[in-house]
C-alpha positions as CSV (number, residue, x, y, z in Angstrom):
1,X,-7.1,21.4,13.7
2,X,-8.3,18.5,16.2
3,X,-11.2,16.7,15.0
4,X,-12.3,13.2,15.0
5,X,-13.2,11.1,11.9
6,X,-15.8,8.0,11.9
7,X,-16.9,5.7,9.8
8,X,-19.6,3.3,9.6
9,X,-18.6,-0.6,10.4
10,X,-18.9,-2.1,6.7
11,X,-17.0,-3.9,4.1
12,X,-13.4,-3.7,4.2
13,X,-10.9,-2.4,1.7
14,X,-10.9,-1.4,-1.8
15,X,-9.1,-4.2,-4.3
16,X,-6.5,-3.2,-6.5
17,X,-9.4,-2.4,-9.4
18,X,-12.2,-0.8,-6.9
19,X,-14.0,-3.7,-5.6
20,X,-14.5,-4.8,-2.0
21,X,-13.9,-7.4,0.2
22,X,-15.6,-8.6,3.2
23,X,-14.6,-7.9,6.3
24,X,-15.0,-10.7,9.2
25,X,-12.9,-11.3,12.4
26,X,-10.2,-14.2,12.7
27,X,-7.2,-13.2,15.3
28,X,-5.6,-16.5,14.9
29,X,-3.3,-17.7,11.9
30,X,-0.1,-18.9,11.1
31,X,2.3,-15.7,10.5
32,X,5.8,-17.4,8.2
33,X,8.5,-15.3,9.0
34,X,11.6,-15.3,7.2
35,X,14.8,-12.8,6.1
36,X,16.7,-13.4,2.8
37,X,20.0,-12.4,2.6
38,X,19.5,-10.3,5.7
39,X,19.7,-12.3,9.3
40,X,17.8,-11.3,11.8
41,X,16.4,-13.0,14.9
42,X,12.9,-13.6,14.0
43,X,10.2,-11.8,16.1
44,X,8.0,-13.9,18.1
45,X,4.5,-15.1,17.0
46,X,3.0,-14.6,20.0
47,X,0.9,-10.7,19.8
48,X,2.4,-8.6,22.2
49,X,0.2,-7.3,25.0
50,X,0.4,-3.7,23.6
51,X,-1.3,-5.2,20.2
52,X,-3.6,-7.4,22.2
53,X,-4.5,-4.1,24.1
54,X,-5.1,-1.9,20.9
55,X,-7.3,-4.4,19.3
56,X,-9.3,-5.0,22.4
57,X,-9.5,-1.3,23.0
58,X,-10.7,-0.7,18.8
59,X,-13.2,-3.7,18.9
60,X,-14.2,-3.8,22.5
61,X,-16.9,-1.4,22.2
62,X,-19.8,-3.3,20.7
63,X,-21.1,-1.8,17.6
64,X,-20.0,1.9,18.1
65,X,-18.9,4.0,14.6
66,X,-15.7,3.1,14.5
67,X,-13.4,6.7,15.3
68,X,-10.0,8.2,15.5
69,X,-9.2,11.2,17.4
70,X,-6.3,13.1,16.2
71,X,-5.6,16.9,14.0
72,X,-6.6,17.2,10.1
73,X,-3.8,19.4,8.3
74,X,-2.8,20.5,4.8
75,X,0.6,19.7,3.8
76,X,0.3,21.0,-0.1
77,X,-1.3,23.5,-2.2
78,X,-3.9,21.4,-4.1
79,X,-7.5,21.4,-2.1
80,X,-6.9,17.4,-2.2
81,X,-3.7,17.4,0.0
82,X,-4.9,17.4,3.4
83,X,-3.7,14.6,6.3
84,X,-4.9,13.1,9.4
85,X,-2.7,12.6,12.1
86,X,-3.2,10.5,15.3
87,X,-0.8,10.7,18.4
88,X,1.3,13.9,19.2
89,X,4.4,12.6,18.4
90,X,7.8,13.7,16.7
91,X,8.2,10.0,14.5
92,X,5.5,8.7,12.2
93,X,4.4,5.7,10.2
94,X,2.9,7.6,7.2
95,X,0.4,5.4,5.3
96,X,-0.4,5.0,1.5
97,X,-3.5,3.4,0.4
98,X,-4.4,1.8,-3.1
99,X,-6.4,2.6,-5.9
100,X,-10.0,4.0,-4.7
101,X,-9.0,4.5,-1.5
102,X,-8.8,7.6,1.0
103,X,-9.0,7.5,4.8
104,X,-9.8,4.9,7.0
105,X,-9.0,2.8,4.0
106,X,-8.3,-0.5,5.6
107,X,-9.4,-2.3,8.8
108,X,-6.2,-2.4,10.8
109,X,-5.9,1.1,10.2
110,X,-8.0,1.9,13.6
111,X,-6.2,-1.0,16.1
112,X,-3.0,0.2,14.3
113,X,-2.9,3.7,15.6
114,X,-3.8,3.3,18.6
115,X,-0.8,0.3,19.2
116,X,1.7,3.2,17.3
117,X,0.8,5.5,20.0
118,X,1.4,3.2,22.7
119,X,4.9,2.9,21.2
120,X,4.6,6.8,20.8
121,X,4.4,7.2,17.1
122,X,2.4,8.8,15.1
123,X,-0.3,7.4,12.0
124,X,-1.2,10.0,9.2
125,X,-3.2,9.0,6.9
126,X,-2.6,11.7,3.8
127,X,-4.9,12.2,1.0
128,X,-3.2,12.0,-2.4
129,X,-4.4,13.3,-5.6
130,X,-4.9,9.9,-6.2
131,X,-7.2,9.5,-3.3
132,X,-10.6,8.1,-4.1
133,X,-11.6,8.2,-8.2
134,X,-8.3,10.2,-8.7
135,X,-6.1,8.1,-9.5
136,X,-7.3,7.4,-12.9
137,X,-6.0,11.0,-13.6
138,X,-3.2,10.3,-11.6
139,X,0.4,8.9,-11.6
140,X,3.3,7.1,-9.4
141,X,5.5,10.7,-10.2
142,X,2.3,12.9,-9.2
143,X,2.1,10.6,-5.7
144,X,5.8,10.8,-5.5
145,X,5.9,14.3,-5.2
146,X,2.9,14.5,-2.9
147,X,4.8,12.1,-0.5
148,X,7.7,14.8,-0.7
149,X,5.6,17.5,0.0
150,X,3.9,15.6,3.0
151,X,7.5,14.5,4.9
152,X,8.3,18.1,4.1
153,X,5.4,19.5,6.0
154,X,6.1,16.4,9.1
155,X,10.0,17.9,9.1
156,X,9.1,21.6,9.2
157,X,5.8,22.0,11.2
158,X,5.7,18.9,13.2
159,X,9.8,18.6,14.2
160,X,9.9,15.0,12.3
161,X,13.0,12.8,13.3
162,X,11.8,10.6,10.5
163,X,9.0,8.2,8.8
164,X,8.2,4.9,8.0
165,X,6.3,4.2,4.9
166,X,3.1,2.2,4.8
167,X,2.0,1.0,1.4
168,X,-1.2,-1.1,0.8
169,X,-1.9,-2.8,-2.3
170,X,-1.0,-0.2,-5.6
171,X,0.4,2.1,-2.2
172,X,3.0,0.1,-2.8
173,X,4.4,0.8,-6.1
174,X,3.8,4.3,-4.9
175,X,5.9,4.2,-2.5
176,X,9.0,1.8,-4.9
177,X,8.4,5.0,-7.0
178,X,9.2,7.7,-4.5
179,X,12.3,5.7,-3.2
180,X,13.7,5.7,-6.6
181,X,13.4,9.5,-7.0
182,X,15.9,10.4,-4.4
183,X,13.7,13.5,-3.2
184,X,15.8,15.6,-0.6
185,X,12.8,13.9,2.0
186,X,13.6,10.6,1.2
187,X,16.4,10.3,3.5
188,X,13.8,10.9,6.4
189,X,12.3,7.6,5.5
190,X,13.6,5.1,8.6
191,X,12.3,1.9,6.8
192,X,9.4,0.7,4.0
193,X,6.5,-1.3,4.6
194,X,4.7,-2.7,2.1
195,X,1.6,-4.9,2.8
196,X,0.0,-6.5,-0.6
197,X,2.6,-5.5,-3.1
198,X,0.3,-7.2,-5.8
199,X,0.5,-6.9,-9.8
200,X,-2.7,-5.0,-11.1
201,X,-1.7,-5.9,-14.6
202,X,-1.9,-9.5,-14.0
203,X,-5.3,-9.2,-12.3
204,X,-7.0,-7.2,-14.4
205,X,-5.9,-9.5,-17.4
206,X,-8.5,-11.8,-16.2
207,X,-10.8,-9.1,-17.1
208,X,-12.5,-10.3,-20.9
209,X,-12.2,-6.1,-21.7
210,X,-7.7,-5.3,-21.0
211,X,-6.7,-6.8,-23.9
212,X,-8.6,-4.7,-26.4
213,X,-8.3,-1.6,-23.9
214,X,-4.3,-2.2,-24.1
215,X,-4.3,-1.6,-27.4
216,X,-6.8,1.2,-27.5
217,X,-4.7,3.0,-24.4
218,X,-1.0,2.7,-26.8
219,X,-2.6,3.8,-29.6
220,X,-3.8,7.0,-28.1
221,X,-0.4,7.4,-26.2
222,X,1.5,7.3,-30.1
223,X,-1.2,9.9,-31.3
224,X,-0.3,12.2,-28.0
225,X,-3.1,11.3,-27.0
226,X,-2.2,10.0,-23.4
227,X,-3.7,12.5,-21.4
228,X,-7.3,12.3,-23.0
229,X,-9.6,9.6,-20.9
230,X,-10.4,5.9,-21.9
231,X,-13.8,5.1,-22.6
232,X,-16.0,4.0,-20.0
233,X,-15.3,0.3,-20.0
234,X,-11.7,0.5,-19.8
235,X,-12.6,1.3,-15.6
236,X,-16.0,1.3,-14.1
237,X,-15.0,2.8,-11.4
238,X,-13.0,6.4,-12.3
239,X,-12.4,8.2,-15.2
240,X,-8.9,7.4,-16.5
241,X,-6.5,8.1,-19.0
242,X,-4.9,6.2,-21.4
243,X,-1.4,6.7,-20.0
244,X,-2.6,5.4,-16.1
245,X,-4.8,2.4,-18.1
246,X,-1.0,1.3,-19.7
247,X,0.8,2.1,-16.4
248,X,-1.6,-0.4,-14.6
249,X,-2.7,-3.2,-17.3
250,X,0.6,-3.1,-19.6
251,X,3.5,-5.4,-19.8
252,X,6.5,-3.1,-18.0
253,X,4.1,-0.3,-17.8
254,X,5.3,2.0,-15.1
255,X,3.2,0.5,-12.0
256,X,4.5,-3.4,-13.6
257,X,6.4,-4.0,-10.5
258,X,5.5,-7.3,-9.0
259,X,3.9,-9.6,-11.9
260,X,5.5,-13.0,-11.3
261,X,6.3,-13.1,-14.9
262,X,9.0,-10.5,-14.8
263,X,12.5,-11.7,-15.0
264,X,14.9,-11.9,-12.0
265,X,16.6,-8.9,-13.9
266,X,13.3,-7.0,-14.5
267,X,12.6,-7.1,-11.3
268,X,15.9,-6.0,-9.4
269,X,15.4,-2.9,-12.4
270,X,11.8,-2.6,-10.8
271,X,12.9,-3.4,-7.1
272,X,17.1,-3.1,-6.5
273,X,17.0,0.7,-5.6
274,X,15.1,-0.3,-2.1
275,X,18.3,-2.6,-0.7
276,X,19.2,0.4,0.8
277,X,16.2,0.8,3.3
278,X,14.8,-1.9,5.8
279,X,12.0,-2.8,4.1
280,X,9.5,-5.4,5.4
281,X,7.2,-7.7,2.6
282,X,3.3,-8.6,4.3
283,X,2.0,-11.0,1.5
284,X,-1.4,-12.6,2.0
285,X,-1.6,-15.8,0.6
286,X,-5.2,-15.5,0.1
287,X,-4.8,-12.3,-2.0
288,X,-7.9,-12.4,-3.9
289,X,-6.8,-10.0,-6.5
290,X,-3.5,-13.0,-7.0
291,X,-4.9,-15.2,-10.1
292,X,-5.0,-18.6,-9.0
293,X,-2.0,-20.2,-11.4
294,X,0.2,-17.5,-9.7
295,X,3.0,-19.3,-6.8
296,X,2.3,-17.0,-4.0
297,X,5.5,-18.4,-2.1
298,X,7.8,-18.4,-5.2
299,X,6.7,-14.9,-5.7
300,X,6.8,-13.0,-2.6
301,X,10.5,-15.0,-1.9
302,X,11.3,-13.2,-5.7
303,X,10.0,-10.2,-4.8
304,X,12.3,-10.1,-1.1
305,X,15.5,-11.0,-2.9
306,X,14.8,-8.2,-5.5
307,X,14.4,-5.6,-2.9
308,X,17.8,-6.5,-1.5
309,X,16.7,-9.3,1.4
310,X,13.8,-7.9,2.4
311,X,12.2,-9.0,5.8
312,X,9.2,-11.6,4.9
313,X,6.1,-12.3,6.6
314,X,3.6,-14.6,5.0
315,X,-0.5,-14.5,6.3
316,X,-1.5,-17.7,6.1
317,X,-5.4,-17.3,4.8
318,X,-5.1,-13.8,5.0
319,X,-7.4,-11.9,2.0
320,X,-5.6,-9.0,0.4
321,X,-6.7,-6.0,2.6
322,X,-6.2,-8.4,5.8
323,X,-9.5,-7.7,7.2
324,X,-9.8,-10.9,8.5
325,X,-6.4,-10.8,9.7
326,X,-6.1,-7.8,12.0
327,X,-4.5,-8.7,14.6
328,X,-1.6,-10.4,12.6
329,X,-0.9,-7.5,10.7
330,X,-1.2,-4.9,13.6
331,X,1.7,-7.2,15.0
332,X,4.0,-8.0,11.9
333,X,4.2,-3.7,11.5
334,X,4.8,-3.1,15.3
335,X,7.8,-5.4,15.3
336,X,9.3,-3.7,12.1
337,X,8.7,-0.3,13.5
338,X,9.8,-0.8,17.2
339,X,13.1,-2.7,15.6
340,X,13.6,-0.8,12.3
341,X,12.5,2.6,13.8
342,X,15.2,2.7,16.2
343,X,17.8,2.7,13.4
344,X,17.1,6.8,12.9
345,X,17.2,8.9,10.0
346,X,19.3,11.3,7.6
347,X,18.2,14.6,7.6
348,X,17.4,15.9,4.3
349,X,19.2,19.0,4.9
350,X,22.3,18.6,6.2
């Protein structure tokens, strides 16, 4: 089905709890680059005239809705699993958004397809269960197997020669989850991006209301109660259970992947599975949803070494959905993809 979506110019991403942040236009910052354990030449800092192009072409317009032309499908059974895919071609960077949001979710999203086209891949954009207020209802095995279902439905109706896998913000311990479950379409996945790979327990701790929700949320899990919803102020934002309120706000809860206060060993239990798959770490080191007391270098050079030497790429100033970063982030997931992509795929059913 070929169709185009729009949406109004506004603020920019959803936050790791719901909120926004607001979007503004800087194309120039220092981008760190490093490798641990891994060597590799670093790419150059410079934007390639291909990214220079796609944002020129997305923001060149004036004040037009911003739009993507492409084909909406469904690739599962539930009325929530539908995808939109730009560019006709047979390799795609599949992207993952956080909690609260759906399509369009971020504002690299529109210069980012059109540069994957010019390097002829594909951008789908899937909707989860998760998508929106699901996730409160929601978990990381429920998006796991929607992920599955979605490569499936790239490999069968759209010839697939493999993914890569674009996680933003709690996208990201989506994605850590899926890896680890050795799905039979896992093996398409060609290499893991993960841009804002923050904790969501250790923000919302700053919240006066986790602690006494905490204890609310494991008390209903002991009585079987995990399933049944948390009261209103536990999340203003969706209705959610007591199991996803632990998973997010508890120590080790399932989505407790990235908290700086996890152990080296905590977080190679959390992380180690991935040194298997080119993975590439885009850490804003203006997250807003980072507390203040947090080492944003210490943590993201944890977080690489725990994912087996993943490929680092710090945004100086950049603010955790990188809307006032666009350009920087267009270019750090063009170089992974045109390097990384090459590298080619297993196919899950040989």
């Amino acid at each position: 089905m070929d169709t185009a979506l729009a949406a109004t110019a506004g603020p920019g991403t959803s936050s790791p709890t719901g909120s926004t942040t607001t979007s503004s236009s800087s194309w120039f910052s220092g981008i760190v680059r490093g490798r641990s354990a891994k060597s590799v030449a670093p790419p150059p800092t410079v934007a390639s005239s291909s990214v220079v192009a796609a944002i020129s072409e997305s923001v060149g317009k004036g004040s037009r809705k911003k739009q993507l032309k492409g084909a909406l499908f469904k690739y599962g059974s539930n009325p929530a699993q539908v995808a939109f895919k730009t560019g006709d071609f047979t390799q795609q960077v599949v992207f993952v958004g956080g909690l609260t949001d759906g399509l369009l979710a971020t504002e690299y999203i529109e210069p980012l397809s059109i540069a994957l086209e010019n390097n002829n891949w594909s951008l789908v954009q899937p909707l989860l269960s998760s998508s929106y207020i699901g996730y409160g209802t929601s978990s990381l095995e429920q998006d796991a197997l929607e992920i599955d279902q979605l490569i499936n439905y790239l490999i069968n109706n759209e010839n697939s020669e493999g993914v890569i896998l674009l996680g933003h913000s709690t996208g990201c311990q989506d994605i850590v989850h899926y890896m680890k479950t050795n799905f039979a379409c896992s093996k398409a996945v060609r290499g893991v991006i993960l841009q804002a790979p923050v904790s969501d327990r250790e923000y919302r701790a700053t919240l006066p209301e986790t602690p006494a929700m905490i204890d609310l949320a494991a008390k209903m899990i002991t009585e079987g109660k995990g399933n049944e919803l948390m009261p209103r102020e536990a999340d203003s934002a969706a209705p959610i259970t007591a199991y996803r309120y632990h998973s997010l706000c508890a120590y080790m809860g399932d989505d407790d992947m990235f908290s700086s206060d996890l152990s080296e060993d905590q977080l190679r239990q959390r992380l180690g599975h991935m040194a298997g798959t080119p993975c590439q770490v885009i850490f804003s080191m203006a997250d807003e949803y980072v507390p203040e007391y947090v080492d944003k270098k210490a943590l993201v050079d944890r977080l690489c070494r725990a994912l087996g030497g993943a490929e680092k790429v710090e945004v100086e100033w950049g603010n955790h959905s990188l809307s006032n970063r666009v350009q920087e982030a267009v270019q750090a997931i063009i170089d992974f993809v045109k390097r990384e992509g090459r590298s080619g795929w297993d196919d899950p059913w040989s």
